[in-house]
N, C-alpha and C positions, 0 to 999 in steps of 0.2 A: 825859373820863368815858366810859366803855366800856358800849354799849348793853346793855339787860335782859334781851336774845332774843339769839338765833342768827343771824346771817346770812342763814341759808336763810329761817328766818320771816320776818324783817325783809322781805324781798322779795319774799316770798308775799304779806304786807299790800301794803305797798307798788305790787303788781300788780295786785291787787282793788279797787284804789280807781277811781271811776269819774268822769268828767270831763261827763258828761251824762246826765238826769234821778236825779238825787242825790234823797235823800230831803229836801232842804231845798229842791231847787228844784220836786218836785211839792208840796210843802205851799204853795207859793208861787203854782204853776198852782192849785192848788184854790182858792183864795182867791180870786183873780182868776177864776177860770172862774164861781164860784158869786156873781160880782160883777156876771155879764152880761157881761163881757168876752170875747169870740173873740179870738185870737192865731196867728202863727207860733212854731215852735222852731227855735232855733239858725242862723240865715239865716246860710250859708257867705259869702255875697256883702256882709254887712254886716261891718266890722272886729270881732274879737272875736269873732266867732261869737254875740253876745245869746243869751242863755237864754228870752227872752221877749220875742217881737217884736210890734208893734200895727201893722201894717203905714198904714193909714189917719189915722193919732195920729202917725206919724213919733215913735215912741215905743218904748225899748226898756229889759229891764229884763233888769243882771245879778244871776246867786245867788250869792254869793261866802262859802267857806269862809274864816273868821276864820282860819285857820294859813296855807292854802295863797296867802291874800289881803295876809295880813300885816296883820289890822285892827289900827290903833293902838288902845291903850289899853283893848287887851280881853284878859282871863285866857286865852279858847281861844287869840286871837292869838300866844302867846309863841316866842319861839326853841326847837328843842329844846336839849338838854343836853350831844348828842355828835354828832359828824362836823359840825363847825360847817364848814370847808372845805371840806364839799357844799350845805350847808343856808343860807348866809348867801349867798351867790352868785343860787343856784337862785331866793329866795324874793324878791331883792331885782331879779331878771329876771322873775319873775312881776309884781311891783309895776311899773316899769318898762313891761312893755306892756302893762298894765291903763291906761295914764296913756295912751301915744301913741293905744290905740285909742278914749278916751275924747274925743280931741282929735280924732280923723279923724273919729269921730261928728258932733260939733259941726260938724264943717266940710262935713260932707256934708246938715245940716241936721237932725241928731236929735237928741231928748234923750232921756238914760238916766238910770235911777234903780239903786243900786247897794243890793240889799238881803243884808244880814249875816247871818252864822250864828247870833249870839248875837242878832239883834232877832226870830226865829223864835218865840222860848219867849215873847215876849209879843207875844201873840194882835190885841190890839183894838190895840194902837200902831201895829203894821201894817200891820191892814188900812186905819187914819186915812193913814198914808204911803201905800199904793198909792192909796186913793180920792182923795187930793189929786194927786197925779202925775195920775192917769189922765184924772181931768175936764179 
């Protein structure tokens, strides 16, 4: 199936997407910030880069986009439609070192909590998962 846009657009989007402070994961900081919680961002020296680090909690929490994360069993998670030969690879190498860095965590003595794109739009579920994590 042959994309809806142009190639050039395609890539313009494509370009603009950003890999750090997304609008899911400051809805996420806010949450937690307005929870009394202090935090680091993005620690290069922890696997993964966490979006949300508790340095003193040996606690870390990633934001993960339902497409680019590949959440099972969720509508935004879906495949797209076309260039499946880029897109089945790419997303299945994203999943993949979501998993290893998830296991160097553990073994370097952290735990993480993985919050979704689509658990955002309800508000009070949320913030019951971060306040059970964090205590």
């Amino acid at each position: 199936m042959a994309d809806k846009i142009s190639r050039e657009r395609r890539s313009a989007n494509m370009r603009s997407i950003c890999s750090k402070n997304t609008t899911l994961e400051m809805v996420v900081r806010r949450l937690v910030h307005g929870m009394g919680y202090r935090y680091r961002l993005h620690r290069a020296d922890l696997p993964g880069k966490p979006d949300i680090v508790f340095v003193s909690r040996h606690k870390v929490i990633f934001v993960h986009g339902c497409f680019w994360h590949q959440h099972r069993n969720c509508k935004i998670g879906h495949l797209p439609k076309s260039n499946l030969g880029y897109w089945v690879p790419k997303l299945n190498a994203n999943r993949k070192r979501d998993a290893v860095n998830k296991r160097a965590l553990r073994r370097l003595g952290w735990e993480y909590l993985v919050v979704w794109e689509c658990e955002i739009f309800n508000k009070g579920k949320l913030v019951d998962r971060l306040k059970g994590f964090l205590k």
